[in-house]
ROMIKE-842985 format. One record per atom (N, C-alpha, C): residue number from 1; residue in one letter; chain; atom name; x, y, z. Coordinates in nm, 2 decimals. Each point is the difference from the previous one (the first is absolute). Layout:
! ROMIKE-842985
   n res chain atom     px     py     pz
 NUM   A     A   CA      X      Y      Z
...
! end
This chain:
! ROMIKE-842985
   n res chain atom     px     py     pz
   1   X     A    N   0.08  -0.12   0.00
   1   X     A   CA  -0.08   0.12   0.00
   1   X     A    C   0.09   0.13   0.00
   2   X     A    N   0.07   0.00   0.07
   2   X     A   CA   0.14   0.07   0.01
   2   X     A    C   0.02   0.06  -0.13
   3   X     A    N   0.05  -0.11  -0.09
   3   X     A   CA   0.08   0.03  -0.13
   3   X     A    C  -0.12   0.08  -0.08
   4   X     A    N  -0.14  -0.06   0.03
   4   X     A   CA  -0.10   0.05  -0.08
   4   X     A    C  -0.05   0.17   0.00
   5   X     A    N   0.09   0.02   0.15
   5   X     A   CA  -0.09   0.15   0.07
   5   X     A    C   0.14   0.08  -0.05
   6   X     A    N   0.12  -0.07  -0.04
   6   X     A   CA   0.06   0.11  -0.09
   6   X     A    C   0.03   0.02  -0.11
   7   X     A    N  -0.06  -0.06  -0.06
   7   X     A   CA  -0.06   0.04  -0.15
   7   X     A    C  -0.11   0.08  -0.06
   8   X     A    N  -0.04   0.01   0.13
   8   X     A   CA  -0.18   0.06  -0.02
   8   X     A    C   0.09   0.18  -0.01
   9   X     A    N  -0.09   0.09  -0.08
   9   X     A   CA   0.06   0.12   0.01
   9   X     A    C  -0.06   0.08   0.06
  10   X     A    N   0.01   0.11   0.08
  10   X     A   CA  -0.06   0.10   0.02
  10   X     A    C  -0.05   0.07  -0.06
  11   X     A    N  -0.19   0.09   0.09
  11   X     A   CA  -0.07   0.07  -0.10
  11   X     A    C   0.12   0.10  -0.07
  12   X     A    N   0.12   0.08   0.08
  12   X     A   CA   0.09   0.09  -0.10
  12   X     A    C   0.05  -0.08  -0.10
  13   X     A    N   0.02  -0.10   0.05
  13   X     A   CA   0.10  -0.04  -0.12
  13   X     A    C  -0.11  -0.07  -0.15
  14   X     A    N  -0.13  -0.05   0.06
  14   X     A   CA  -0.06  -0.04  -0.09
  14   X     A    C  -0.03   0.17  -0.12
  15   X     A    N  -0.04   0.11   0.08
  15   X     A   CA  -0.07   0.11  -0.08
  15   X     A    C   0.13   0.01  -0.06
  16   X     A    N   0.16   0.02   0.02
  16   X     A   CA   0.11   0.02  -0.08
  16   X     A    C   0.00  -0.09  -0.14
  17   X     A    N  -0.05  -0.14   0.01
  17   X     A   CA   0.04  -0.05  -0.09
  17   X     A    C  -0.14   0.00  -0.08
  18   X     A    N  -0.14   0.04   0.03
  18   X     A   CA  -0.10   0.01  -0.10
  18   X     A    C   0.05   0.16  -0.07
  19   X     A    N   0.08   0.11   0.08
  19   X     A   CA   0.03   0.14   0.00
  19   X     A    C   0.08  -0.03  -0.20
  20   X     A    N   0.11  -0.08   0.07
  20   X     A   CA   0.08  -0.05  -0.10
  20   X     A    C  -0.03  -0.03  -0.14
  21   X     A    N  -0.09  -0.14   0.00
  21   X     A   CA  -0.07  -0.02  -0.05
  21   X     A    C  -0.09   0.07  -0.15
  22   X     A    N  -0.08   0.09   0.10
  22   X     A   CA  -0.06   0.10  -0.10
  22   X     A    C   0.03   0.04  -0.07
  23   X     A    N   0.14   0.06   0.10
  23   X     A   CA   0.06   0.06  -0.09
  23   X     A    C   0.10  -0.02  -0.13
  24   X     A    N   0.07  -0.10   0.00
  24   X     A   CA   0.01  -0.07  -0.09
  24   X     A    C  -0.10  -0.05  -0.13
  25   X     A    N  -0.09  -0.04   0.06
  25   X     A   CA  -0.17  -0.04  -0.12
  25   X     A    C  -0.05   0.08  -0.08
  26   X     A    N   0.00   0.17   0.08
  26   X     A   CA  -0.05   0.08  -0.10
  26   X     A    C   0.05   0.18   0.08
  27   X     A    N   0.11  -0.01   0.04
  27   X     A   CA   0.05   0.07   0.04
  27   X     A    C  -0.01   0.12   0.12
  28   X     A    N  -0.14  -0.06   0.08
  28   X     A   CA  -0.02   0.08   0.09
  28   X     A    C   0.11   0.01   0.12
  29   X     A    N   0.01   0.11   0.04
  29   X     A   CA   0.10   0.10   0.07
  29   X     A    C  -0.06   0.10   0.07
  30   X     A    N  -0.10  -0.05   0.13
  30   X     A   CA  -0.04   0.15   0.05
  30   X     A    C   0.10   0.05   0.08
  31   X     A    N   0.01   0.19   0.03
  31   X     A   CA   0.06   0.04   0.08
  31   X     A    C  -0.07  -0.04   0.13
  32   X     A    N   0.11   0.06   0.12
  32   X     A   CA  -0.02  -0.03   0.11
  32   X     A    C  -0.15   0.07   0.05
  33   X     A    N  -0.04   0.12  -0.06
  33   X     A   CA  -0.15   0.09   0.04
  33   X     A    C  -0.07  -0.06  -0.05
  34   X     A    N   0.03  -0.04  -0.16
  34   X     A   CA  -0.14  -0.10  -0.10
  34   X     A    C  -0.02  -0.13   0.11
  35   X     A    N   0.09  -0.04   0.06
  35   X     A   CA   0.00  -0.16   0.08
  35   X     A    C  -0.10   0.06   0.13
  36   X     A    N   0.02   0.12   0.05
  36   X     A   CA  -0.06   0.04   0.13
  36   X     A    C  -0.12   0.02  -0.04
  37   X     A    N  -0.06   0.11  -0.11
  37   X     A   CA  -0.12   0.00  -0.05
  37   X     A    C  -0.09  -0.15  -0.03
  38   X     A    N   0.09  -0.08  -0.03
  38   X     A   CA  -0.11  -0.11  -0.02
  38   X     A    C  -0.02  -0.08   0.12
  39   X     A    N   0.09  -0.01   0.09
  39   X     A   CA   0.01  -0.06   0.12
  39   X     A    C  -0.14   0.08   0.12
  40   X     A    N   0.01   0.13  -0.06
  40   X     A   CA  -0.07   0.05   0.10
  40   X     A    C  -0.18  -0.03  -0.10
  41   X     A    N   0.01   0.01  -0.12
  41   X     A   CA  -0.13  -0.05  -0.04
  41   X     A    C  -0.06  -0.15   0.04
  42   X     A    N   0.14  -0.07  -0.02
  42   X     A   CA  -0.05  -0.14   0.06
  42   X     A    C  -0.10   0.04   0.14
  43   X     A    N   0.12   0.02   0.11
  43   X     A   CA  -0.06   0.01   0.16
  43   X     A    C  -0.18   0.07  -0.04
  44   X     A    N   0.05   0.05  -0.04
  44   X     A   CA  -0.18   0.11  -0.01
  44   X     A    C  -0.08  -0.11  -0.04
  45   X     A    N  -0.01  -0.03  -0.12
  45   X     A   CA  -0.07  -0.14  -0.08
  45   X     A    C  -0.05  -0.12   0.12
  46   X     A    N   0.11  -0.03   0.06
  46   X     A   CA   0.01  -0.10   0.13
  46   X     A    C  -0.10   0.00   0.11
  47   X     A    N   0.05   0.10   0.02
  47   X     A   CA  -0.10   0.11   0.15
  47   X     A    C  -0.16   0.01  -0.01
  48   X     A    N   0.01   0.08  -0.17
  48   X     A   CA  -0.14  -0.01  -0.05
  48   X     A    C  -0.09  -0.16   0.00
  49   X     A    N   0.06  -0.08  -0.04
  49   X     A   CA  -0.03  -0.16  -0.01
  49   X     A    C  -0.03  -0.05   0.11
  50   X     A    N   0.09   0.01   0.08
  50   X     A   CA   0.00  -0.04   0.17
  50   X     A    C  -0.11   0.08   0.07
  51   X     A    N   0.01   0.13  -0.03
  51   X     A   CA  -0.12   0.05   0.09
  51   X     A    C  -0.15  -0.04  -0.03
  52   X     A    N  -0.03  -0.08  -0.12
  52   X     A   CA  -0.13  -0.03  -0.03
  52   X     A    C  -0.07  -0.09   0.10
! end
């Protein structure tokens, strides 16, 4: 189980490597503000969901 639990990646390390990814596939590259703006639309979206 050991060997298993260190393979597994972390949520940072998993969003780095979908981050990657993207961007490689079709070249997305948000800046650090475009990444905060959407981060803070997610939470909103979330909240809104959650509070129904």
């Amino acid at each position: 189980m050991r060997r298993r639990a260190e393979t597994l990646l972390t949520p940072a390390e998993r969003a780095e490597k979908a981050k990657a990814a993207l961007q490689e596939w079709n070249g997305y590259a948000p800046t650090a503000a475009q990444e905060s703006d959407l981060d803070a639309e997610l939470y909103r979206r979330l909240a809104q969901v959650t509070s129904r």
